[in-house]
C-alpha positions as CSV (number, residue, x, y, z in Angstrom):
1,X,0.0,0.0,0.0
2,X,1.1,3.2,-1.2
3,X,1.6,6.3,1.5
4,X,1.1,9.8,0.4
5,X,3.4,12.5,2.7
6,X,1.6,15.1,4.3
7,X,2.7,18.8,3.0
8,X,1.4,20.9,5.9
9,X,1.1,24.1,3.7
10,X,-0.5,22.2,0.4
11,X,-3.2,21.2,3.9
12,X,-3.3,25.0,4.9
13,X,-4.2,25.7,1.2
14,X,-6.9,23.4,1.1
15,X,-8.2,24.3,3.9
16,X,-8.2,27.9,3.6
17,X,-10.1,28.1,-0.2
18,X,-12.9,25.6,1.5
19,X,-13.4,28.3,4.2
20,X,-13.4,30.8,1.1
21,X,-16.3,28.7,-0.8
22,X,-18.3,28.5,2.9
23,X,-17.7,32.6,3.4
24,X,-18.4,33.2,-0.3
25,X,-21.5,31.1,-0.4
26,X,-23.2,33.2,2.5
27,X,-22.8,36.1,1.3
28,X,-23.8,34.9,-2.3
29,X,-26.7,34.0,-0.7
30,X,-27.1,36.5,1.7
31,X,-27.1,39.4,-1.7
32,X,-29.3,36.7,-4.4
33,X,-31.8,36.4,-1.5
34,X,-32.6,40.0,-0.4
35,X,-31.2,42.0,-3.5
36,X,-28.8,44.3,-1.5
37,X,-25.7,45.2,-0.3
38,X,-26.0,44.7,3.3
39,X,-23.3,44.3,5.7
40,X,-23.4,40.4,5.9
41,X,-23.4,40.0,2.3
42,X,-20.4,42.5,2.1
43,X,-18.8,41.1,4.6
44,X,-18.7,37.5,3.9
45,X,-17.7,38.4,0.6
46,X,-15.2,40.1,1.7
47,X,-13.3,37.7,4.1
48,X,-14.3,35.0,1.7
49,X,-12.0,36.8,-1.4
50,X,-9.2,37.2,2.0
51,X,-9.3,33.7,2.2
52,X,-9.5,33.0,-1.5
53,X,-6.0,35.5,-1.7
54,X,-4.3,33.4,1.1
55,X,-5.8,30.4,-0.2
56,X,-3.8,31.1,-3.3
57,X,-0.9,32.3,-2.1
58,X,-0.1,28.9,-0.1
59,X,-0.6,26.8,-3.1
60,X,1.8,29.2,-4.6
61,X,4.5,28.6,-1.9
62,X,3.5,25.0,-1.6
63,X,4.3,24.0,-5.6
64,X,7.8,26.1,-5.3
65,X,5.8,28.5,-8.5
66,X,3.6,30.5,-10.0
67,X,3.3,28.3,-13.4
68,X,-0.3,29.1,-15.5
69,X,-1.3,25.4,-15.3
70,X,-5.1,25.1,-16.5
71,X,-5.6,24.8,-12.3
72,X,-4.0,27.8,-12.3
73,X,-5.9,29.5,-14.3
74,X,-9.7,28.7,-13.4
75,X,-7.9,29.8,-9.8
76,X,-6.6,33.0,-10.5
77,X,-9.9,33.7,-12.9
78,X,-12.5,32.5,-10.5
79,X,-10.1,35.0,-8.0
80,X,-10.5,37.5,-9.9
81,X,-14.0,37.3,-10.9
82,X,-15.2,37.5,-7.0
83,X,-12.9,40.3,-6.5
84,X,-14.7,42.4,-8.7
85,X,-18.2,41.1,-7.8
86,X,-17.1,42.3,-4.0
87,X,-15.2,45.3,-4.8
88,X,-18.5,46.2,-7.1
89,X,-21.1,45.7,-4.5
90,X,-19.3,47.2,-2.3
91,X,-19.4,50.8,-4.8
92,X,-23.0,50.1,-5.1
93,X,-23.5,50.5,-1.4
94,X,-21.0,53.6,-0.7
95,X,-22.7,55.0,-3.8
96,X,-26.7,54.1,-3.4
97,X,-26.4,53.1,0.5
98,X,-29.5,50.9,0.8
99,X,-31.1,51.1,-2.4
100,X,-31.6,47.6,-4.1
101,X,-28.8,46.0,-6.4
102,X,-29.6,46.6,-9.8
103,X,-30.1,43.2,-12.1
104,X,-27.1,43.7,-13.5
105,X,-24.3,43.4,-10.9
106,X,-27.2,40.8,-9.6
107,X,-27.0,38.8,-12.3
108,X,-23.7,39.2,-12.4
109,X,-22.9,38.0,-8.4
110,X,-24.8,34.8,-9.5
111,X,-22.1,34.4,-12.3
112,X,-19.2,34.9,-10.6
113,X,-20.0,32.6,-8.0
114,X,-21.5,29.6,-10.2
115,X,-17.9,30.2,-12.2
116,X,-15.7,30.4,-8.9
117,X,-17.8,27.1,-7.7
118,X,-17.2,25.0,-10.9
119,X,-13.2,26.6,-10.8
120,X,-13.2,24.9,-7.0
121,X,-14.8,21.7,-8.3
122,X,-12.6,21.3,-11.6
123,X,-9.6,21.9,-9.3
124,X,-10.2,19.4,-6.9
125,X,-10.3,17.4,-9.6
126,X,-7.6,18.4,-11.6
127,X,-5.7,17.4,-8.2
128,X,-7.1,14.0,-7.4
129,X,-6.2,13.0,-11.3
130,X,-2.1,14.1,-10.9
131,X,-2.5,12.2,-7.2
132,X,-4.0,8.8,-9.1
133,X,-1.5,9.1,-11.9
């Protein structure tokens, strides 16, 4: 029987981007359900794209590089994605307070997050392929 060794900061990682899909689906949900930018919403988003960052930055340091593998990729673009989606309902709300999301960045949220949650899914994946090979 075959052992696999341990790498504590490739555990961190994995860790770390499953608290970011828990944080990121609360405040999905938390916006899709009532149609603003309230602080839970913003807030979970928020720590969920602080997680997502340090999530990413471990897997960087635990693969030794910053190579664009297709992993890397659906990573960095999911990343990216909920950035903006965070960083844009947070504008909506310092701009318009209150005032219900419009259907775009609505429709947009919804996006993002369907697109980060397949990224995470492909990538766990991805990773459970190069373990059985």
């Amino acid at each position: 029987m075959e052992t696999f060794a341990v790498n504590p900061v490739r555990m961190a990682a994995v860790t770390t981007v499953t608290l970011a899909l828990l944080m990121y689906t609360v405040g999905t949900l938390k916006e899709q359900r009532t149609r603003h930018a309230s602080p839970g919403a913003r807030g979970f988003l928020t720590l969920g794209v602080l997680l997502d960052l340090t999530a990413t930055t471990l897997m960087v340091v635990a693969t030794g590089k910053l190579a664009l593998t297709l992993h890397g990729a659906l990573g960095y673009s999911a990343l990216a994605l909920m950035l903006i989606d965070t960083v844009l309902l947070w504008r909506h709300w310092r701009v318009s307070g209150p005032a219900e999301v419009g259907r775009g960045l609505h429709l947009f949220a919804r996006v993002a997050y369907i697109y980060w949650v397949a990224a995470y899914v492909t990538g766990a994946a991805l990773v459970m392929a190069n373990r059985a090979a």
